[in-house]
N, CA, C and O atoms as a GROMACS GRO file, in nm:
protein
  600
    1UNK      N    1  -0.764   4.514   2.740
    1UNK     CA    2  -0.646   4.493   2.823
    1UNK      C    3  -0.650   4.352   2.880
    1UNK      O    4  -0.749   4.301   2.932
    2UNK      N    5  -0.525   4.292   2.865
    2UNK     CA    6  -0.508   4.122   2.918
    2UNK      C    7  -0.423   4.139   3.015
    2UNK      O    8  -0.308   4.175   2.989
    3UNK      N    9  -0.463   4.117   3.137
    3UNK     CA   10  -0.315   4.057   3.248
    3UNK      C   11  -0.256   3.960   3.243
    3UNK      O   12  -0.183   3.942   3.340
    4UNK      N   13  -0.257   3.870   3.153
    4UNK     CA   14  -0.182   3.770   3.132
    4UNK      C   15  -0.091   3.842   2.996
    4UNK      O   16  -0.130   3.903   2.896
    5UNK      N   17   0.048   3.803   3.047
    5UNK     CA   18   0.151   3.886   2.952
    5UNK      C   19   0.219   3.757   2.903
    5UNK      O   20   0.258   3.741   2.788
    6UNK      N   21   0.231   3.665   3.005
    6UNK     CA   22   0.373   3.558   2.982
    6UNK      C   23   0.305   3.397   2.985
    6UNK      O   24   0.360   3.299   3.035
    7UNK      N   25   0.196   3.399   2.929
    7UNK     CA   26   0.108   3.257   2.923
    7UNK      C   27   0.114   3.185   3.071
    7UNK      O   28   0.173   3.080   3.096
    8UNK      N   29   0.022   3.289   3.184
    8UNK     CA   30   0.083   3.198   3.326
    8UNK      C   31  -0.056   3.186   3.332
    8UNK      O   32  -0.101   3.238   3.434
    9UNK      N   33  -0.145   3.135   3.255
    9UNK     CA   34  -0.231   3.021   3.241
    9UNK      C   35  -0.212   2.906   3.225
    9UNK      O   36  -0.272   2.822   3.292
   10UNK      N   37  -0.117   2.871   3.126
   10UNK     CA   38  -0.105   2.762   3.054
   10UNK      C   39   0.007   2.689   3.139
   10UNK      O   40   0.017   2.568   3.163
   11UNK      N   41   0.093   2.797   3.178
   11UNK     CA   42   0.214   2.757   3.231
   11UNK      C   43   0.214   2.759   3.370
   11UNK      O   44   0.298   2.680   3.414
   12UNK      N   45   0.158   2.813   3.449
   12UNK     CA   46   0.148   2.779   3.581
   12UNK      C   47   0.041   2.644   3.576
   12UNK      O   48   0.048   2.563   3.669
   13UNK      N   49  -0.056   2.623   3.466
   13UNK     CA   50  -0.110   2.487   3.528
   13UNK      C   51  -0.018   2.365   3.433
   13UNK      O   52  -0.043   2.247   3.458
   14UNK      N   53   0.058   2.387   3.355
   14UNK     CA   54   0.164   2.306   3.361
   14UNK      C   55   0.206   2.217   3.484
   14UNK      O   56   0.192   2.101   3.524
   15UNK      N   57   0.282   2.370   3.530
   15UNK     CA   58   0.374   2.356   3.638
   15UNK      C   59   0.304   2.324   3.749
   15UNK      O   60   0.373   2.287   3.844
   16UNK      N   61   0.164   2.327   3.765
   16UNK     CA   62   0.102   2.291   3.926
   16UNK      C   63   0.030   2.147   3.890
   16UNK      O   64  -0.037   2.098   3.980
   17UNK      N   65   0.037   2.091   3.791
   17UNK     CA   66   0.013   1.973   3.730
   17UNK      C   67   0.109   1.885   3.797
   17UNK      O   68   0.091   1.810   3.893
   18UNK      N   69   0.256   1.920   3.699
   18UNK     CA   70   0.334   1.813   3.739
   18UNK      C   71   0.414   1.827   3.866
   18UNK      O   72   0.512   1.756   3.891
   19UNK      N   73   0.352   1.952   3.972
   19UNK     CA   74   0.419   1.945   4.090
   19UNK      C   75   0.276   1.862   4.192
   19UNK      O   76   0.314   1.804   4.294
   20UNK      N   77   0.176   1.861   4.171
   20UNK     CA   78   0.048   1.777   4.189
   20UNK      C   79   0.090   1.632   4.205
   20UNK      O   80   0.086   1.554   4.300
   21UNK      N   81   0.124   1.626   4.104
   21UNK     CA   82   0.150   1.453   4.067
   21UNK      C   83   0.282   1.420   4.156
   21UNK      O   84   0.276   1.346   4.254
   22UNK      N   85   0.360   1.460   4.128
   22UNK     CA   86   0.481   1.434   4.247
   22UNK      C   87   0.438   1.436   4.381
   22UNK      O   88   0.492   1.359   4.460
   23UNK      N   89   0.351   1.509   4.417
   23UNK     CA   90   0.283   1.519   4.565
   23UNK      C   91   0.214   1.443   4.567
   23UNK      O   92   0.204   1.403   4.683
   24UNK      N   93   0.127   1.372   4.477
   24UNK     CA   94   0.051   1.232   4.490
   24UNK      C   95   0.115   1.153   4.502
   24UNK      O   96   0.085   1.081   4.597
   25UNK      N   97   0.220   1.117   4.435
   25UNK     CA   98   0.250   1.012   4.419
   25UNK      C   99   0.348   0.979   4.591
   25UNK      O  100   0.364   0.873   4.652
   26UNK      N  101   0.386   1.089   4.616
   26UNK     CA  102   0.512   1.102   4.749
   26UNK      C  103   0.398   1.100   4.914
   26UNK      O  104   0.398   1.043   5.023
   27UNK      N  105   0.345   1.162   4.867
   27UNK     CA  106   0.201   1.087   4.995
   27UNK      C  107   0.168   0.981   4.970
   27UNK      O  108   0.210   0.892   5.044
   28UNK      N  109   0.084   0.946   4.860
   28UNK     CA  110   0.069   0.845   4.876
   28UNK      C  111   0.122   0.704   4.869
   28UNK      O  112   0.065   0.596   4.889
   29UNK      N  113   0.252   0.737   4.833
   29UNK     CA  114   0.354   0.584   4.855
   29UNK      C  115   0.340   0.579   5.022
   29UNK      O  116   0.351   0.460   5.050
   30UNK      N  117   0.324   0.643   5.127
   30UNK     CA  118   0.342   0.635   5.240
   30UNK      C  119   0.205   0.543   5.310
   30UNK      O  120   0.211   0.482   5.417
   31UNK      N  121   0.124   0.549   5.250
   31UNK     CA  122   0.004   0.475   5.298
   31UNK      C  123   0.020   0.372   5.133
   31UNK      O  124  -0.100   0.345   5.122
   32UNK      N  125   0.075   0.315   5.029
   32UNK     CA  126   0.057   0.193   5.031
   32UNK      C  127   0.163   0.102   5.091
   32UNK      O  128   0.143  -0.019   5.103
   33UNK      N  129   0.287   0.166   5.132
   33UNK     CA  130   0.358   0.063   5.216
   33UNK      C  131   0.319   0.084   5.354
   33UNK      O  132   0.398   0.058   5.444
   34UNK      N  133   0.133   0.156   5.391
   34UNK     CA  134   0.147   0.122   5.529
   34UNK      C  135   0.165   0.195   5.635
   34UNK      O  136   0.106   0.190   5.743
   35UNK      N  137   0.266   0.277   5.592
   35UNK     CA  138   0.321   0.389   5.725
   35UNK      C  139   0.225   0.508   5.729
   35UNK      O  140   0.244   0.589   5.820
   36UNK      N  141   0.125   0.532   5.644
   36UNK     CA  142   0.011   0.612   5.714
   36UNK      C  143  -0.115   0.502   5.632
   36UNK      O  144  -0.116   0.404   5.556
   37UNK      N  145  -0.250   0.624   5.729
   37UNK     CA  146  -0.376   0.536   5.720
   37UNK      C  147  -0.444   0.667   5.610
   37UNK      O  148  -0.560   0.659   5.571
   38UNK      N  149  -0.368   0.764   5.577
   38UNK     CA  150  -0.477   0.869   5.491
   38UNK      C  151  -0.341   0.925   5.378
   38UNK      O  152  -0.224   0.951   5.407
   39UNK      N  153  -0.394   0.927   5.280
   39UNK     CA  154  -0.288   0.997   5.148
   39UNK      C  155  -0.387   1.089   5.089
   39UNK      O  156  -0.495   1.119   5.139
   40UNK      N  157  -0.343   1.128   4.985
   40UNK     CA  158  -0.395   1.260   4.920
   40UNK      C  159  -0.514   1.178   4.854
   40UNK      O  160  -0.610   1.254   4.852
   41UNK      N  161  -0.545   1.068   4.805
   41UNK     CA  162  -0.658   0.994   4.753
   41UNK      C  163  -0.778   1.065   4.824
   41UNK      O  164  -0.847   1.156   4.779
   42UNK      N  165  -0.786   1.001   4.949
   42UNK     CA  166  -0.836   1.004   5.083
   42UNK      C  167  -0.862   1.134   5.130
   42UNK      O  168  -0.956   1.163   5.204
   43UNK      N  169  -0.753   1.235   5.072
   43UNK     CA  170  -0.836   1.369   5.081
   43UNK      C  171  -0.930   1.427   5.022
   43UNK      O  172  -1.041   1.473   5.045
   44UNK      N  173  -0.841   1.411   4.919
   44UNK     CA  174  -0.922   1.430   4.770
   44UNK      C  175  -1.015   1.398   4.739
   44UNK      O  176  -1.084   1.490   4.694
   45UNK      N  177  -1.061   1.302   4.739
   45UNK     CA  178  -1.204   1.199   4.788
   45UNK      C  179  -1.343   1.220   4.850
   45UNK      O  180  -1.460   1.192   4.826
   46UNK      N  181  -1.254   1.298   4.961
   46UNK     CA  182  -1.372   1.294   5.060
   46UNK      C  183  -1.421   1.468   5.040
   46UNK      O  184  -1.517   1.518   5.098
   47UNK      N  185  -1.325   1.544   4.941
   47UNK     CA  186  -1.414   1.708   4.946
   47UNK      C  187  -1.531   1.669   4.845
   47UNK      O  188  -1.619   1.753   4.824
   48UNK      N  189  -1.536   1.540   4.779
   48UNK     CA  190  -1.621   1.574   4.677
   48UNK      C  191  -1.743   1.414   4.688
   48UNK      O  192  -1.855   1.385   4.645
   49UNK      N  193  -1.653   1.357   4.759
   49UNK     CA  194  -1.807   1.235   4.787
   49UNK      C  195  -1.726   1.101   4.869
   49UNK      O  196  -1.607   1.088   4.839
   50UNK      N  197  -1.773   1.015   4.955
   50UNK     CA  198  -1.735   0.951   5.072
   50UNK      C  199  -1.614   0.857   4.978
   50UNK      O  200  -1.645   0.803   4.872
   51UNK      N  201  -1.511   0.852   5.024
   51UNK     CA  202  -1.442   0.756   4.942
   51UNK      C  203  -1.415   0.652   5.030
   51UNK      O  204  -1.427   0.645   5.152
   52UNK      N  205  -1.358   0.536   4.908
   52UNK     CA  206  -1.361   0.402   4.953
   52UNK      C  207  -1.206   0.405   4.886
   52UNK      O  208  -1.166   0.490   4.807
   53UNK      N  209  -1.128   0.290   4.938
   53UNK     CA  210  -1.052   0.242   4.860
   53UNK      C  211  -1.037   0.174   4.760
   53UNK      O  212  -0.976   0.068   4.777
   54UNK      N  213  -1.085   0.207   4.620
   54UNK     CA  214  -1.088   0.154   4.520
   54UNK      C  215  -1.012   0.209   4.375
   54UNK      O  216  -0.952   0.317   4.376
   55UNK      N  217  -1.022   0.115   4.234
   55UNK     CA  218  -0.987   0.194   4.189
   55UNK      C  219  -1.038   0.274   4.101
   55UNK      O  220  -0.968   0.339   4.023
   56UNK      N  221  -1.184   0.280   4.103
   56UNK     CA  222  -1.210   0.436   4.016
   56UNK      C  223  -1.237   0.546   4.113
   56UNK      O  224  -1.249   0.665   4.084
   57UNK      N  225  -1.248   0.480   4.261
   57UNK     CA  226  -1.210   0.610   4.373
   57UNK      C  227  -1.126   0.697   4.368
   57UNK      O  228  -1.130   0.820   4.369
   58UNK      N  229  -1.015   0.595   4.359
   58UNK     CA  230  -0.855   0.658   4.315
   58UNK      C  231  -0.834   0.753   4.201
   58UNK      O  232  -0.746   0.839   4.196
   59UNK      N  233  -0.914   0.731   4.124
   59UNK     CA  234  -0.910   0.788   3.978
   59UNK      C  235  -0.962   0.877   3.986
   59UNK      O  236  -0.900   0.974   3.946
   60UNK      N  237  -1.141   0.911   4.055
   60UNK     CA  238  -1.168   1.007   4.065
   60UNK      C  239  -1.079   1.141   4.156
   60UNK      O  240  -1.077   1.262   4.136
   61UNK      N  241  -1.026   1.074   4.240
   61UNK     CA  242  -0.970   1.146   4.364
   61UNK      C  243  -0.792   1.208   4.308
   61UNK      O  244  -0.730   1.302   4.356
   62UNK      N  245  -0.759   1.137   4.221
   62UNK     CA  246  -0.640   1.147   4.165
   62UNK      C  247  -0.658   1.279   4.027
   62UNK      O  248  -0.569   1.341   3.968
   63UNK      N  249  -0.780   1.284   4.013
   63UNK     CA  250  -0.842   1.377   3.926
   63UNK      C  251  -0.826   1.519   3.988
   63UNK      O  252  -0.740   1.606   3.980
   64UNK      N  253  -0.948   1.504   4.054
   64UNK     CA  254  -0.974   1.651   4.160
   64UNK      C  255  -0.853   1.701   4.235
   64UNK      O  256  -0.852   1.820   4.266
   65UNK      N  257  -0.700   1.585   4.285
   65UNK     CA  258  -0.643   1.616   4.337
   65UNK      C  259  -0.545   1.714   4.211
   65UNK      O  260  -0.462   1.799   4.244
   66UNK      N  261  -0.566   1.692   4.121
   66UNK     CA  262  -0.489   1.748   3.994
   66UNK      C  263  -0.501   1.879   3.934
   66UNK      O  264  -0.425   1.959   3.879
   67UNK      N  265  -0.690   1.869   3.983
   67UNK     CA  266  -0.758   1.994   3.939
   67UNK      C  267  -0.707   2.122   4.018
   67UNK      O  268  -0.674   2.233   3.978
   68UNK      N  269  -0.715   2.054   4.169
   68UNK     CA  270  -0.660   2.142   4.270
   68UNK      C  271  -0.547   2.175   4.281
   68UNK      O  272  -0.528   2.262   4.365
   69UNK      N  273  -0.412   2.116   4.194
   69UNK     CA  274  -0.299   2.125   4.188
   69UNK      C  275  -0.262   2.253   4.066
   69UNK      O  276  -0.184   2.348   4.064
   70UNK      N  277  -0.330   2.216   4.003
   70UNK     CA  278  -0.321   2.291   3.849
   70UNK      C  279  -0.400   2.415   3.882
   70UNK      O  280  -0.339   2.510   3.832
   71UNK      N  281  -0.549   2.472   3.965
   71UNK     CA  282  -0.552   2.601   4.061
   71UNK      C  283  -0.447   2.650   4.091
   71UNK      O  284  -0.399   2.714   3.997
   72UNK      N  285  -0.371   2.649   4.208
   72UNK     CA  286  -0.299   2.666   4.306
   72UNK      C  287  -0.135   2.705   4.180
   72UNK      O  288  -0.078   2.814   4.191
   73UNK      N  289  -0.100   2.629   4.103
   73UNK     CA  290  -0.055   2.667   4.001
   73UNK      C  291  -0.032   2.784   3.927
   73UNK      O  292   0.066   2.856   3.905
   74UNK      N  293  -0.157   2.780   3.893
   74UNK     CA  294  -0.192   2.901   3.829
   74UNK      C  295  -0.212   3.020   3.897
   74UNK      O  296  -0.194   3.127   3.838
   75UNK      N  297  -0.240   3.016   3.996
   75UNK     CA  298  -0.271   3.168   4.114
   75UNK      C  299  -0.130   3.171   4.150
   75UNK      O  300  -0.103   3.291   4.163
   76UNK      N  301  -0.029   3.100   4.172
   76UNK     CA  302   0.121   3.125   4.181
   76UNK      C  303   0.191   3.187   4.076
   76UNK      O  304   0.293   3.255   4.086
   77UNK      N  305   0.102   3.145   3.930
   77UNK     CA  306   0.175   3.188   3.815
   77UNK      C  307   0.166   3.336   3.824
   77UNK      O  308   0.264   3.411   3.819
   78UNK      N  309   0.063   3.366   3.835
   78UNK     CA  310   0.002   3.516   3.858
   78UNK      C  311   0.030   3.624   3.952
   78UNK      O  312   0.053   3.744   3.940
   79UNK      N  313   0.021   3.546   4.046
   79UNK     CA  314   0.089   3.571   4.166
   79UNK      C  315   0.218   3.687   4.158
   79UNK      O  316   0.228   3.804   4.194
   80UNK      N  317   0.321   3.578   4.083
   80UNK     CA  318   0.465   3.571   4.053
   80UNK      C  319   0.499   3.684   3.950
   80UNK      O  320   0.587   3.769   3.964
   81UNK      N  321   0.396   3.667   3.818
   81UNK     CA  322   0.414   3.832   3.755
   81UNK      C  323   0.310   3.894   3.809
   81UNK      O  324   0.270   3.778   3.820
   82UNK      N  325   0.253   3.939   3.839
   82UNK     CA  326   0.164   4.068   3.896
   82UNK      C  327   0.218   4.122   4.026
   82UNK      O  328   0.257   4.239   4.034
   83UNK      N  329   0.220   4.042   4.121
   83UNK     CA  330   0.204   4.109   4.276
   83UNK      C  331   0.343   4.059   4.344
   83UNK      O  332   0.394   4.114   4.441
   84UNK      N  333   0.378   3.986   4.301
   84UNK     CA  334   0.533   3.907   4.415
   84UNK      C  335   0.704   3.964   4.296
   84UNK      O  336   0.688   3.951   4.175
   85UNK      N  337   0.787   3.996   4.327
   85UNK     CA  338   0.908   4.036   4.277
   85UNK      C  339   0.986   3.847   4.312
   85UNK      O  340   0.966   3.754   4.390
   86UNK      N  341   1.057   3.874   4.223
   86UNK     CA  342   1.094   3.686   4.220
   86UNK      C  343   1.224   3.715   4.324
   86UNK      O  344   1.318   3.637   4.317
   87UNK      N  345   1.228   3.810   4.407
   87UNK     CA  346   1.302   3.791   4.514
   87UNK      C  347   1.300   3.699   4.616
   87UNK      O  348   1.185   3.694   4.660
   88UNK      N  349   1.375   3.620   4.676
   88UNK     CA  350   1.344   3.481   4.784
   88UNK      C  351   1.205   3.395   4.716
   88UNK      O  352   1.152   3.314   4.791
   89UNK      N  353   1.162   3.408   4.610
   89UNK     CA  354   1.067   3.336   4.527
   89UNK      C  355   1.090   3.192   4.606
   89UNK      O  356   0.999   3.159   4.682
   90UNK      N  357   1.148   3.148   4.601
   90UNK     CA  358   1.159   2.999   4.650
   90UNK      C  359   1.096   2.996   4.798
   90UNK      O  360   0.996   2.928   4.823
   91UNK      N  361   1.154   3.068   4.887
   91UNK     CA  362   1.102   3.094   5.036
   91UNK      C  363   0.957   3.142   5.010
   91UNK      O  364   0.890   3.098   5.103
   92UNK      N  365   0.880   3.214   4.927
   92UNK     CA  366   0.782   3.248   4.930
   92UNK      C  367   0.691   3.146   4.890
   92UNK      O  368   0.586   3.121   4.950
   93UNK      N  369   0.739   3.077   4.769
   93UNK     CA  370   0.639   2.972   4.730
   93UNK      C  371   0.646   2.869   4.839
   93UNK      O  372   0.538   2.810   4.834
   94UNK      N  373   0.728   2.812   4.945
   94UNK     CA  374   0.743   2.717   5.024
   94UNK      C  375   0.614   2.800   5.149
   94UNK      O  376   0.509   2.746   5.183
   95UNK      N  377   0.662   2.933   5.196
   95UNK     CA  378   0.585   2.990   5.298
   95UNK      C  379   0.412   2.952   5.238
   95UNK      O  380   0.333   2.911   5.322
   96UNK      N  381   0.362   2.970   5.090
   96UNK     CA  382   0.292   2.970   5.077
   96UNK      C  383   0.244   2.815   5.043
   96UNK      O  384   0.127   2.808   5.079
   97UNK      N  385   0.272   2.732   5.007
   97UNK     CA  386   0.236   2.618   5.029
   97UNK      C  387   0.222   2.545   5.157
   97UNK      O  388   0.143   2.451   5.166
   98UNK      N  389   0.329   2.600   5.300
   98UNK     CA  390   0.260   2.566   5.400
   98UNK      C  391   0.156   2.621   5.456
   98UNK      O  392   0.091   2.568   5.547
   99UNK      N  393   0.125   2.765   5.390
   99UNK     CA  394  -0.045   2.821   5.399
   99UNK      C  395  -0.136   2.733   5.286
   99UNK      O  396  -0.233   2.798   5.248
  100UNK      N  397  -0.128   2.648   5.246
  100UNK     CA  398  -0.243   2.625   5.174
  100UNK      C  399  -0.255   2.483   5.266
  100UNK      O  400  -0.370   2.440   5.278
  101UNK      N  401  -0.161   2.416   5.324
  101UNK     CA  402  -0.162   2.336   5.409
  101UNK      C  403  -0.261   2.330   5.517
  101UNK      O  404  -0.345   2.244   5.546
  102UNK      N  405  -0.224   2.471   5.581
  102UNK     CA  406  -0.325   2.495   5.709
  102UNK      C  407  -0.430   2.539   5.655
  102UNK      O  408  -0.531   2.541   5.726
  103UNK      N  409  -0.436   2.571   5.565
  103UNK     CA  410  -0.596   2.666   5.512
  103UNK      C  411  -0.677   2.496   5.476
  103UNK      O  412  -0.780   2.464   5.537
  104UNK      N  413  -0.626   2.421   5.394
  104UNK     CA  414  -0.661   2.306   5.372
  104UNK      C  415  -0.720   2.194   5.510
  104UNK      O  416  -0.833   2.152   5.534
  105UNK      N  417  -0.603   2.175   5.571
  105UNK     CA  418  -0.624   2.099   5.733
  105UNK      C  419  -0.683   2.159   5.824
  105UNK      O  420  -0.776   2.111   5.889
  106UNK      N  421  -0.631   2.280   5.842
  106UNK     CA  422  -0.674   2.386   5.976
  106UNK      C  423  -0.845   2.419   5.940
  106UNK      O  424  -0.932   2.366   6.010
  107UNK      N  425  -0.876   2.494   5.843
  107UNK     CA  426  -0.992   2.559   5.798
  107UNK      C  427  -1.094   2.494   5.725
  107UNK      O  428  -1.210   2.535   5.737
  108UNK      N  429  -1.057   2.362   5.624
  108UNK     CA  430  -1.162   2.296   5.515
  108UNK      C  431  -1.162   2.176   5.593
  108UNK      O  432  -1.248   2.102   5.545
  109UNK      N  433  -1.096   2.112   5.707
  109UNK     CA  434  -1.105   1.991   5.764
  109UNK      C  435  -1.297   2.002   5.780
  109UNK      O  436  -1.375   1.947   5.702
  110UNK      N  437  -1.328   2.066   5.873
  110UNK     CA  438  -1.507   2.093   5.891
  110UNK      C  439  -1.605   2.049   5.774
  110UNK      O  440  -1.680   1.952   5.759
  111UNK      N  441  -1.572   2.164   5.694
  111UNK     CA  442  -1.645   2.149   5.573
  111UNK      C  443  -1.612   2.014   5.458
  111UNK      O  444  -1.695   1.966   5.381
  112UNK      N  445  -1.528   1.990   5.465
  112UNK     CA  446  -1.459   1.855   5.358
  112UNK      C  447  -1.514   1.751   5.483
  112UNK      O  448  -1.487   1.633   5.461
  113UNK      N  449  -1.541   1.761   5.528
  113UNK     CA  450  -1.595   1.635   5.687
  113UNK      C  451  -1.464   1.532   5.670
  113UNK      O  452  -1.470   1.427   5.604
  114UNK      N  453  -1.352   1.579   5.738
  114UNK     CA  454  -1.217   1.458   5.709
  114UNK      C  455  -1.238   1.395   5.844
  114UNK      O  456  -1.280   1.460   5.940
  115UNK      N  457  -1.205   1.260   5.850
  115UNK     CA  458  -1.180   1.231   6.036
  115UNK      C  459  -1.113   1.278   6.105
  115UNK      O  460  -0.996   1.310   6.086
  116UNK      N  461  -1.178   1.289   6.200
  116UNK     CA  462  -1.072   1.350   6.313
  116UNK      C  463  -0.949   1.282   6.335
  116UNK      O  464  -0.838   1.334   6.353
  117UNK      N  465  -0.978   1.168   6.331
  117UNK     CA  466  -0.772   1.057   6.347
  117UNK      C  467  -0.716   1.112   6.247
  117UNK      O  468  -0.603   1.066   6.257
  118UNK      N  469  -0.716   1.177   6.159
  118UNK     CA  470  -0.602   1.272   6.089
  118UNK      C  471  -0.582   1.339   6.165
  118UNK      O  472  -0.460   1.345   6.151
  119UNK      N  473  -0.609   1.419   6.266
  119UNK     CA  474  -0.569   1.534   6.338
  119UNK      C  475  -0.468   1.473   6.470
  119UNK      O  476  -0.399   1.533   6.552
  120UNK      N  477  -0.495   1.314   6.446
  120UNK     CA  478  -0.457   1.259   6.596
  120UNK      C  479  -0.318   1.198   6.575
  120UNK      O  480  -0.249   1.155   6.668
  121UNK      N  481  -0.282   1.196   6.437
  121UNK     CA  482  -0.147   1.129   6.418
  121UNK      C  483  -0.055   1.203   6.360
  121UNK      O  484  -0.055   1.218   6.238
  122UNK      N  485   0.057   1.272   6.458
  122UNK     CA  486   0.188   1.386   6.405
  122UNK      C  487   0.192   1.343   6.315
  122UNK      O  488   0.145   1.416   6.228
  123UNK      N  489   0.243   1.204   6.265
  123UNK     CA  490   0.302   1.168   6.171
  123UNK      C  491   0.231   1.157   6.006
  123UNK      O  492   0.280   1.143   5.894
  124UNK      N  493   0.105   1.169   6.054
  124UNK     CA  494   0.062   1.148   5.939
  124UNK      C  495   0.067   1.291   5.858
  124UNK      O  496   0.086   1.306   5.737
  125UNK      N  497   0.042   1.408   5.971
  125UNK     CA  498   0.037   1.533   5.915
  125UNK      C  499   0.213   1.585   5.855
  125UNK      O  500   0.251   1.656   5.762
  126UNK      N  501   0.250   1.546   5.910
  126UNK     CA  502   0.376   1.601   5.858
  126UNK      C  503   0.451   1.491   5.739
  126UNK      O  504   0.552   1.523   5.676
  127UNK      N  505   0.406   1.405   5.729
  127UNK     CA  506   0.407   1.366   5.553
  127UNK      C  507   0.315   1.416   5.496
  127UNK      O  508   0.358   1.466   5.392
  128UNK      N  509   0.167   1.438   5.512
  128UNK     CA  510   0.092   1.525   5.418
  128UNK      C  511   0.151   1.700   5.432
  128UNK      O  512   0.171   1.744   5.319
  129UNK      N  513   0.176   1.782   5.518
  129UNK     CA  514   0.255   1.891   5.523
  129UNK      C  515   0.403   1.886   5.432
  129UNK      O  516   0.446   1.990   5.381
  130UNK      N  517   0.472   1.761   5.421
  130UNK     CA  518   0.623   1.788   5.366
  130UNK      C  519   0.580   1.743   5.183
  130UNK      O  520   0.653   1.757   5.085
  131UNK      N  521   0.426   1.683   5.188
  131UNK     CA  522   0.342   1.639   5.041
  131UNK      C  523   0.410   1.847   5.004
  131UNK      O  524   0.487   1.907   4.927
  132UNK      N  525   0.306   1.881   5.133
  132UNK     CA  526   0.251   2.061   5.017
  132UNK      C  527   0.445   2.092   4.982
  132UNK      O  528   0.491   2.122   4.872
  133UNK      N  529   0.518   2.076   5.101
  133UNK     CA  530   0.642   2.193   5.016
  133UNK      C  531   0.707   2.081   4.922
  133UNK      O  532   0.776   2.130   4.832
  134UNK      N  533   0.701   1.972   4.922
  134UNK     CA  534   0.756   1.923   4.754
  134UNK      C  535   0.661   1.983   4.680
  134UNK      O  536   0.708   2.053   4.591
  135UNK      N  537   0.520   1.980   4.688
  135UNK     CA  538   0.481   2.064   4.608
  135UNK      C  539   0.529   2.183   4.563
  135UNK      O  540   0.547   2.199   4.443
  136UNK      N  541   0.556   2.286   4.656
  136UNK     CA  542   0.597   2.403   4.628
  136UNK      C  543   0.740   2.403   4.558
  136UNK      O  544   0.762   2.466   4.455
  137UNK      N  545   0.836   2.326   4.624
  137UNK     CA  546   0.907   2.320   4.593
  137UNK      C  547   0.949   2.253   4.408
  137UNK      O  548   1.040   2.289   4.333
  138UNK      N  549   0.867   2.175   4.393
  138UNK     CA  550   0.856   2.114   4.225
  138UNK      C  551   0.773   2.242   4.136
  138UNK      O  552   0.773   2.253   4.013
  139UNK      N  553   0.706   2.332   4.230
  139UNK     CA  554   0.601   2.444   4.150
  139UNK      C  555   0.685   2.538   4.126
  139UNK      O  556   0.683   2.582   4.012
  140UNK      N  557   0.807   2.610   4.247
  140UNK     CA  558   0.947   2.699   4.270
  140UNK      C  559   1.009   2.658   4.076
  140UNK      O  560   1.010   2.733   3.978
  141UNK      N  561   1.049   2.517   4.088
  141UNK     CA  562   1.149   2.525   3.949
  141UNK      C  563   1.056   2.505   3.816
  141UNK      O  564   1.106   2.508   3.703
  142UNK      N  565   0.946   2.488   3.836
  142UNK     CA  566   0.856   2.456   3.697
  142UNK      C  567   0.853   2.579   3.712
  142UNK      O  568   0.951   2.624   3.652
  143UNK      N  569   0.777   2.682   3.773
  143UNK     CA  570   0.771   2.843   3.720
  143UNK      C  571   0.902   2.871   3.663
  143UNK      O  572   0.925   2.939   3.564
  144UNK      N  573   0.992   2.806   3.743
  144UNK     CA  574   1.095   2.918   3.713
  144UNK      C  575   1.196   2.895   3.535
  144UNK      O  576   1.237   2.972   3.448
  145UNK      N  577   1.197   2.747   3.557
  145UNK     CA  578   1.173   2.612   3.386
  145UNK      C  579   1.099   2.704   3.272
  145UNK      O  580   1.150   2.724   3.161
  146UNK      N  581   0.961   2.764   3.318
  146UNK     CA  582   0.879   2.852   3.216
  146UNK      C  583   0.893   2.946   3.203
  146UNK      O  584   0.829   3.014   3.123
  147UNK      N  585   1.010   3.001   3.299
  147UNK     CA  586   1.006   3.144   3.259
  147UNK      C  587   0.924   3.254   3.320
  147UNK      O  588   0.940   3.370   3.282
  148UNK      N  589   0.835   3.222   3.414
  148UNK     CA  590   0.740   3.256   3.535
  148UNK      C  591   0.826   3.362   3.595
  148UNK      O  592   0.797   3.481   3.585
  149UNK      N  593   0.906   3.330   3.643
  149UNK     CA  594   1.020   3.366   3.773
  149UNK      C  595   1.094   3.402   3.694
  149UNK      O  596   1.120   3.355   3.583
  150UNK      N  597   1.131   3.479   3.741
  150UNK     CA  598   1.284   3.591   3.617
  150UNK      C  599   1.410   3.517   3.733
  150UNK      O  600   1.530   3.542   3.718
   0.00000   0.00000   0.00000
């Protein structure tokens, strides 16, 4: 017996791929023109070893941030046929991307050792918070693009 019926392996990390990358790229335009001091690099970075601003930092960090995108993907794909009815699907994937937000900031800040001046600037959190629902929101129409979401 397979629980995968509708390829939401392949296709939820599709879809949490290229909703990943849109969230990289939309954080982090905000810290190279400046208007913040931390982007998803900088997160990304620091769960897996001290980062610097460089560029195979970037690369590594642009990696893992992908890996983690293409997860999160895929447990949505699954999610979506097994346990969730594609009713308000859109509201659900948004509710749940601002839980991976706080589970991320609120709960792994400790363990990922992030600085505390992330916690000290509204502004920075709520461009990394409006990062997760474009995420969700680019993950909402790629499921739904694949056929995920009825």
């Amino acid at each position: 017996m397979h629980l995968e019926q509708k390829q939401e392996f392949m296709k939820g990390a599709l879809a949490g791929f290229i909703a990943g990358v849109v969230m990289f790229i939309y954080v982090e335009s905000f810290q190279w023109i400046g208007l913040t001091k931390f982007g998803i690099s900088s997160l990304a970075g620091d769960t897996v070893f001290t980062y610097t601003n460089n560029l195979g930092m970037n690369l590594l960090a642009f990696m893992v941030s992908s890996g983690i995108s293409v997860f999160w993907g895929i447990i949505f794909a699954f999610l979506f046929t097994k346990v969730f009815s594609s009713d308000f699907y859109l509201a659900k994937i948004l509710f749940m991307s601002f839980c991976i937000f706080f589970f991320h900031l609120g709960f792994l800040d400790e363990p990922f050792h992030y600085k505390r001046e992330i916690h000290e600037d509204t502004f920075e959190l709520l461009i990394i918070l409006s990062g997760y629902i474009l995420y969700g929101f680019i993950l909402a129409i790629g499921l739904k693009k694949l056929k995920i979401i009825d």
